[in-house]
C-alpha positions as CSV (number, residue, x, y, z in Angstrom):
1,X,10.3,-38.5,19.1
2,X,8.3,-35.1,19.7
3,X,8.6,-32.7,16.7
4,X,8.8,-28.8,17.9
5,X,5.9,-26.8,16.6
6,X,7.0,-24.2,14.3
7,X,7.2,-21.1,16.2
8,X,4.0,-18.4,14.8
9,X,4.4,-15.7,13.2
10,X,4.9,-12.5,15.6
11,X,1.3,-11.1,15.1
12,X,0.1,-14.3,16.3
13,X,2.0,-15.3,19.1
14,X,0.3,-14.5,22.5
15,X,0.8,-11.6,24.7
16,X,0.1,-11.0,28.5
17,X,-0.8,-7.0,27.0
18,X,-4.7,-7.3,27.3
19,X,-4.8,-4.4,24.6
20,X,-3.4,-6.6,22.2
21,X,-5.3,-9.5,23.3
22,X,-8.2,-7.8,22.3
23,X,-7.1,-6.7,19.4
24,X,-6.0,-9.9,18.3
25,X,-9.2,-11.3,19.2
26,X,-10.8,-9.7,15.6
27,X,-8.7,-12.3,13.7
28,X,-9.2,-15.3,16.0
29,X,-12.7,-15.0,15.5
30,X,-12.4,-14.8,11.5
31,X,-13.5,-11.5,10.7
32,X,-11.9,-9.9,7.9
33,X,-11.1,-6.3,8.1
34,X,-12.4,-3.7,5.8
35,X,-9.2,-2.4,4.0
36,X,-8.8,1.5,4.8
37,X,-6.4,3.3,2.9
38,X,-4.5,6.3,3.8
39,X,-3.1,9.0,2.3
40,X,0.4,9.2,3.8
41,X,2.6,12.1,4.8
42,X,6.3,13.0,5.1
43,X,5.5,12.0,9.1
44,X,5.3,8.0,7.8
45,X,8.3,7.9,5.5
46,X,10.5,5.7,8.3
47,X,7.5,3.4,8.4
48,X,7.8,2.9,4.5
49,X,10.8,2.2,4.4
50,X,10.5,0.1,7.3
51,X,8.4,-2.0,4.6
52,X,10.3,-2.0,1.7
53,X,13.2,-3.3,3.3
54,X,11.2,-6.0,4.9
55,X,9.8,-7.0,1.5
56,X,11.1,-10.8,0.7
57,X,14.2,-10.5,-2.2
58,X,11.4,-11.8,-4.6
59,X,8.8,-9.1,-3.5
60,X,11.2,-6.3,-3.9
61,X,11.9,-7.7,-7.2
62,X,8.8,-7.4,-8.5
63,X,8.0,-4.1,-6.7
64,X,10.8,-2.3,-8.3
65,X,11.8,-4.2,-11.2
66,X,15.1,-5.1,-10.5
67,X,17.1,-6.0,-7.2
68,X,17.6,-2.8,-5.5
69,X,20.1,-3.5,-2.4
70,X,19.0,-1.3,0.6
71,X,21.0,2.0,0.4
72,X,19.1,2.5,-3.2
73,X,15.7,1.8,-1.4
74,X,16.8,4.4,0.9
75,X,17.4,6.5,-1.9
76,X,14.4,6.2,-3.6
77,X,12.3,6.6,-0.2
78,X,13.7,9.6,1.0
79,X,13.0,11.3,-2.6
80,X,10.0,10.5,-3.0
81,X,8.1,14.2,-3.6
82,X,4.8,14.6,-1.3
83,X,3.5,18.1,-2.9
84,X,3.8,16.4,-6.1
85,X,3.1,12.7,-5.9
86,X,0.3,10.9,-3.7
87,X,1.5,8.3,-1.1
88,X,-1.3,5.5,-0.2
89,X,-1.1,3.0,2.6
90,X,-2.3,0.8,4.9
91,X,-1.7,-0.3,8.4
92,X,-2.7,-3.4,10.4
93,X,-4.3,-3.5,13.7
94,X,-0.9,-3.0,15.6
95,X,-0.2,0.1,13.3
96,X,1.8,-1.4,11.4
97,X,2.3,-0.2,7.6
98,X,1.8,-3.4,5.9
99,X,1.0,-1.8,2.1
100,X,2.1,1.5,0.1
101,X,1.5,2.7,-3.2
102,X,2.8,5.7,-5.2
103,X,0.7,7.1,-7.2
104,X,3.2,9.7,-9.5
105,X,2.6,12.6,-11.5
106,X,4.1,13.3,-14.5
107,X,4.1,15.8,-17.7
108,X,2.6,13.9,-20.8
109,X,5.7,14.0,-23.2
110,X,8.2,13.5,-20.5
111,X,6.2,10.0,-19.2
112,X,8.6,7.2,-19.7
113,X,4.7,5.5,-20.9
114,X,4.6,4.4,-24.7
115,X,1.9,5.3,-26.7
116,X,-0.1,7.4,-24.5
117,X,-3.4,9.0,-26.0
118,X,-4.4,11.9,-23.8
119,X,-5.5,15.5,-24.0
120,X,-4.7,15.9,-20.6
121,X,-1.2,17.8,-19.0
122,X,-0.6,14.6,-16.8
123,X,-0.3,11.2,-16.6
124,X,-0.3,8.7,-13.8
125,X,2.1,6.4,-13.0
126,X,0.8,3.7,-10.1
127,X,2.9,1.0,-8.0
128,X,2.4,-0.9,-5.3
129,X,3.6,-3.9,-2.7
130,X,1.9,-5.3,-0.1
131,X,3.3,-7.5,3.1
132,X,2.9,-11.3,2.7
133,X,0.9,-11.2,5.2
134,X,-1.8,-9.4,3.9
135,X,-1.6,-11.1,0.7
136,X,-5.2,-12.5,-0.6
137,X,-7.1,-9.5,1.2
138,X,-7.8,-7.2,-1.7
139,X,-5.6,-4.7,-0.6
140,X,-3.3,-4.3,-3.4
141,X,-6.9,-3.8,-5.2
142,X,-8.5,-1.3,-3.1
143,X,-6.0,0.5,-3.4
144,X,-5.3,0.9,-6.8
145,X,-9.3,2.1,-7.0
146,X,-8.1,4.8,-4.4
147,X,-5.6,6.1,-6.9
148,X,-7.9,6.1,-9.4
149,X,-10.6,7.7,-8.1
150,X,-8.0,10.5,-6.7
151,X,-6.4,10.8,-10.9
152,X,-10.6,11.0,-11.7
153,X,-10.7,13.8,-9.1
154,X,-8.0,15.9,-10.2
155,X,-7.8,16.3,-14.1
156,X,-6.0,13.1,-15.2
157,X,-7.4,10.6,-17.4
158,X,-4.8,8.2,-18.0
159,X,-3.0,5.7,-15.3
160,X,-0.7,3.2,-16.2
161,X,1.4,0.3,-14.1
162,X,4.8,-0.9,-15.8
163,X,6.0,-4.0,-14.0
164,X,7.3,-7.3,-14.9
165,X,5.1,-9.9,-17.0
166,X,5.8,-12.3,-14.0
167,X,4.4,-10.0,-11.6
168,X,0.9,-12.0,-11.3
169,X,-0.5,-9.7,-8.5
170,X,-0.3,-6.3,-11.1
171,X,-1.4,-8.4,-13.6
172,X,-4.4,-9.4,-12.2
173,X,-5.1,-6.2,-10.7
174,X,-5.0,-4.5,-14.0
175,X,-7.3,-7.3,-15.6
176,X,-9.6,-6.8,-12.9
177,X,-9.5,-3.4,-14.1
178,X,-10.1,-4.0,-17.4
179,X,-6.6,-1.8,-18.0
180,X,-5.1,-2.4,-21.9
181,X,-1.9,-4.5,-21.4
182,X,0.9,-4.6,-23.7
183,X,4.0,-7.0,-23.1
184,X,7.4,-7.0,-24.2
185,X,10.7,-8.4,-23.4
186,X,9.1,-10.0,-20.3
187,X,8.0,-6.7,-18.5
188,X,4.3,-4.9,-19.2
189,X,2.5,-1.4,-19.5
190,X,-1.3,-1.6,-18.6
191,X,-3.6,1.4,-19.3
192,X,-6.5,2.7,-18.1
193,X,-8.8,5.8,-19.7
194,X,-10.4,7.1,-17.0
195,X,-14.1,8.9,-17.0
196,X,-14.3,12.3,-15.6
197,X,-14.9,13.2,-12.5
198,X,-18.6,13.9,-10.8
199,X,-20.0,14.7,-7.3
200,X,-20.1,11.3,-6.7
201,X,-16.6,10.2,-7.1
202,X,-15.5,13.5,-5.5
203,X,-18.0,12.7,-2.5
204,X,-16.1,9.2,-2.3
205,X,-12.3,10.2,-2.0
206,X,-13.3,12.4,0.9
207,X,-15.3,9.7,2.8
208,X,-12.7,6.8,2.4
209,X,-10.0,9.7,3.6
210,X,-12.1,10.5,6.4
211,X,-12.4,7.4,8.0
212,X,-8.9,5.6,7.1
213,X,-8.0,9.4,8.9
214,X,-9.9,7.8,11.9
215,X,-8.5,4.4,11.7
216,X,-5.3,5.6,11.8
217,X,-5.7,7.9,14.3
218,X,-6.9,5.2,16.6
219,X,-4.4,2.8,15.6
220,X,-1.6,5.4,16.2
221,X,-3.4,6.5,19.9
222,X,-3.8,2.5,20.7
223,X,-0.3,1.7,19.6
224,X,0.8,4.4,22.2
225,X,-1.0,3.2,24.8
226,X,0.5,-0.5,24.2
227,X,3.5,1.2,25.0
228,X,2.5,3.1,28.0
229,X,1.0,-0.3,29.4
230,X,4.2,-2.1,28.7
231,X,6.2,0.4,30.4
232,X,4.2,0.3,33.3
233,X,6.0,-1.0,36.9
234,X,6.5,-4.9,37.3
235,X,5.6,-5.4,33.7
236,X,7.8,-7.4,31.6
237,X,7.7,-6.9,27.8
238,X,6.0,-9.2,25.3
């Protein structure tokens, strides 16, 4: 008896599209891509939520602390606040958004944060999910280090993550960190005091935004392009 092979996942299935051939190529040889992140605008919000709701019932879980059924996700999407919050994220080579983190502002006494110690008007708030398929990559890392550095940037010394105590990716992020962690009824706070800013860390934010601007911008023109090819007489789609 012949077993059928497991069909792969759709990023690695072949294609008769040479551009993503080519594309593809970067992962066949093993070469791991450096992780640009993004700051995202009101243009991606369908793309988040295109991610949320493709997060795994587990995923979402830990995400948002609780089961949130897809009109809530929605919800929670659609009011998220882009002149006041900060939006991270990252796409794949087939500009796909495949990680977001929001990065939210609040007033000091009205943070839902226990036993905050800052002089500071603000306080951070920082969450993030990442596709399984990018799991393992440092993402989820990186990007908490670009929230950071933009909180170090802008007059806010204190971020903090609240999850669930099961949530083993914040966990280790904020260890990595070296974030204070406080547990409790199985969910967490972790803290970080952050050092003010300097030329240096002001000189960073702008380079990393500068060329995840550039990837993207690529990604978005090759995506397009994809498209145009595929539409192209006599060509049958992928």
């Amino acid at each position: 008896m012949t077993l059928a092979k497991p069909n792969p996942p759709e990023q690695d299935r072949p294609t008769s599209n040479p551009l993503l051939r080519w594309l593809g190529g970067w992962k066949r040889q093993g070469v791991r891509p450096t992780v640009l992140v993004k700051e995202l605008h009101e243009r991606d919000r369908r793309r988040m939520l295109k991610h949320f709701l493709a997060l795994e019932k587990g995923d979402r879980l830990l995400r948002f602390g609780t089961q949130l059924p897809d009109e809530l996700v929605e919800i929670y999407v659609n009011k998220i606040d882009f002149s006041r919050d900060v939006v991270y994220g990252v796409y794949n080579r087939v500009f796909k958004l495949v990680a977001v983190g929001h990065l939210a502002f609040a007033q000091k006494e009205k943070s839902p944060a226990k036993n905050l110690v800052t002089s500071k008007e603000r306080v951070a708030e920082f969450g993030v999910s990442v596709a399984r398929s990018m799991r393992g990559m440092g993402v989820g890392t990186k990007m908490f280090e670009r929230a950071a550095i933009h909180c170090r940037n802008n007059d806010v010394d204190t971020m903090y993550m609240h999850c669930l105590s099961s949530n083993q990716t914040m966990m280790h992020i904020a260890k990595k960190a070296g974030m204070a962690i406080q547990r409790g009824y199985g969910e967490a706070d972790a803290y970080l005091k952050l050092p003010p800013p300097n030329p240096a860390s002001v000189l960073q934010e702008a380079v990393e935004e500068q060329f995840a601007t550039l990837d993207y911008t690529f990604k978005a023109n090759t995506r397009a392009a994809v498209k145009w090819f595929d539409r192209l007489p006599g060509r049958k789609p992928d």
